[in-house]
N, C-alpha and C positions, 0 to 999 in steps of 0.2 A: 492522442485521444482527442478527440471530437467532444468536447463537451456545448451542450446547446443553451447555455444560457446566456449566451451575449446579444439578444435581442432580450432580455428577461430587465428588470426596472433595475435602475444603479445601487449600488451597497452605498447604503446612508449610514452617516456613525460609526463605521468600522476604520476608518481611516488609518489610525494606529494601530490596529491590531494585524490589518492587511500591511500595515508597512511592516512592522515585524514581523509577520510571514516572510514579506519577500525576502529579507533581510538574511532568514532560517534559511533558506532554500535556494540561496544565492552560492551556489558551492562548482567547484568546476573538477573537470580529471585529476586536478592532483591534490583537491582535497578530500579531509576526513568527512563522512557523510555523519550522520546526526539522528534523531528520532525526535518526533513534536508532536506535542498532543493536544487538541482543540480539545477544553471540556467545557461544561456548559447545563445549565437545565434542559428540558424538553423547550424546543419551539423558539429557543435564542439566535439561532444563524449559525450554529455551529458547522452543518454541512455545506451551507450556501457561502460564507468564507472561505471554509478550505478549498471547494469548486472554483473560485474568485484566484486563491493562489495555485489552485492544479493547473488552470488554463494561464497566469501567468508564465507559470515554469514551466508549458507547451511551446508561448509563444518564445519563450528564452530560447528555443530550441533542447529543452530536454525529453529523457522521456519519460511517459506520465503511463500509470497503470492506478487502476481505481474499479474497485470490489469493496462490496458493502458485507455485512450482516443483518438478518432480519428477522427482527420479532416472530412477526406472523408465518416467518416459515419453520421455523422453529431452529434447532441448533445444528444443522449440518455441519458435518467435521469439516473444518479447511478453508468453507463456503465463498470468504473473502476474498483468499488468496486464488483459488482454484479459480473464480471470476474473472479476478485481476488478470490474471493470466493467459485464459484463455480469449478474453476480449482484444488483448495486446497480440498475442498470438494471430485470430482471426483477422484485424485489421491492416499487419503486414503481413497477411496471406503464406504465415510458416503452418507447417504442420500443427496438429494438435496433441501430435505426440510431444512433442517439445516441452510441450505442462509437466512441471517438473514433479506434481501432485497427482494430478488425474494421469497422467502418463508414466508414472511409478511402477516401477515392476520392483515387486520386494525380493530382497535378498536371498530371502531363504533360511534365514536365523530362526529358532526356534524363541529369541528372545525378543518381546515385542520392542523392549526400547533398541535393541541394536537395530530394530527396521525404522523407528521413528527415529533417533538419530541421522540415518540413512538417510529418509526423507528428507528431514530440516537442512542436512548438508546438499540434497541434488537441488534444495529451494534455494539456499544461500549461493551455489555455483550459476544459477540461473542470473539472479539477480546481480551479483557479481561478473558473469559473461556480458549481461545489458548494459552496465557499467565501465566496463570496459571499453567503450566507444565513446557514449553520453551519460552525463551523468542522469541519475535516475530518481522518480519522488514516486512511491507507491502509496497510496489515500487507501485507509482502513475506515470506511464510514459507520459509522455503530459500531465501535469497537465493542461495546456494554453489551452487545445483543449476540457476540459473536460463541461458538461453542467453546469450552476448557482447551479442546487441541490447537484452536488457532490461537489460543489467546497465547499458549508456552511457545506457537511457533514464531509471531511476533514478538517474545521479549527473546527469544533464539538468536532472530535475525536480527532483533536489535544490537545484541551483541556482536554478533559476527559481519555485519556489514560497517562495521567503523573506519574502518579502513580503507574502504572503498566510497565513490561518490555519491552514496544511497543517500536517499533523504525517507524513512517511513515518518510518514503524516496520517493522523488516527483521529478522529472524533469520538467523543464518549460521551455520556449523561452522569451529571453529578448530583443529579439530583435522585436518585435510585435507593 
């Protein structure tokens, strides 16, 4: 992922918190991946640090996926993920089918959670398959803005990718 802040002015004062980022995110194929959550009031740098260690764990050589949630568009099911996804998707030129969300084809259960199960686990296989080469750090930006279904399917994956070299990185508003 291309993020474009590195002609942007230097992170003043973060020094420790970005060193314990990198420190979070220092994880290789044969380790357990982890979940970290930047919280913060409005306006504190919560996104602009994590951006600072998403483009660190780029230049490591990992791979970086980053979807947001957003107020103003209001609560789209998935929104973050389905982002994430398909941006990663677009930039090494795979199909778009490959979105383990938007490219869902349901089972066919008449029980909605056996389809949402479904889901969670073609996301968790996804992120798991990326993992399986490089390790991997997906940025949840506003997670606080994000709708109720992405919120279960990040603490899902939070569970289910421990195992694997997943790093999910989330920012939130504590002040709400």
């Amino acid at each position: 992922i291309v993020l474009e802040m590195g002609r942007s002015a230097p992170l003043v004062g973060r020094d420790d918190e970005l060193e314990k980022l990198h420190a979070w995110l220092q994880i290789d194929k044969h380790r357990q991946g982890r979940t970290v959550l930047i919280a913060g009031d409005s306006g504190v740098g919560k996104t602009r640090l994590a951006y600072e260690a998403l483009r660190a764990a780029a230049n490591a050589g990992m791979i970086t996926l980053l979807g947001a949630a957003y107020e103003q568009e209001g609560q789209l099911a998935y929104q973050p993920f389905v982002e994430a996804f398909t941006r990663y998707l677009t930039e090494h030129r795979r199909s778009p089918e490959e979105n383990p969300i938007s490219g869902f084809k349901p089972r066919g259960s008449s029980d909605p959670q056996q389809e949402q199960w479904a889901l969670f686990n073609a996301t968790t296989g996804f992120l798991n398959g990326l993992a399986s080469t490089l390790p991997v750090v997906l940025l949840v930006d506003d997670l606080h803005a994000a709708d109720g279904a992405s919120l279960h399917l990040f603490h899902y994956l939070a569970r289910q990718t421990r195992a694997a070299p997943v790093v999910l990185l989330a920012t939130y508003r504590s002040d709400i």
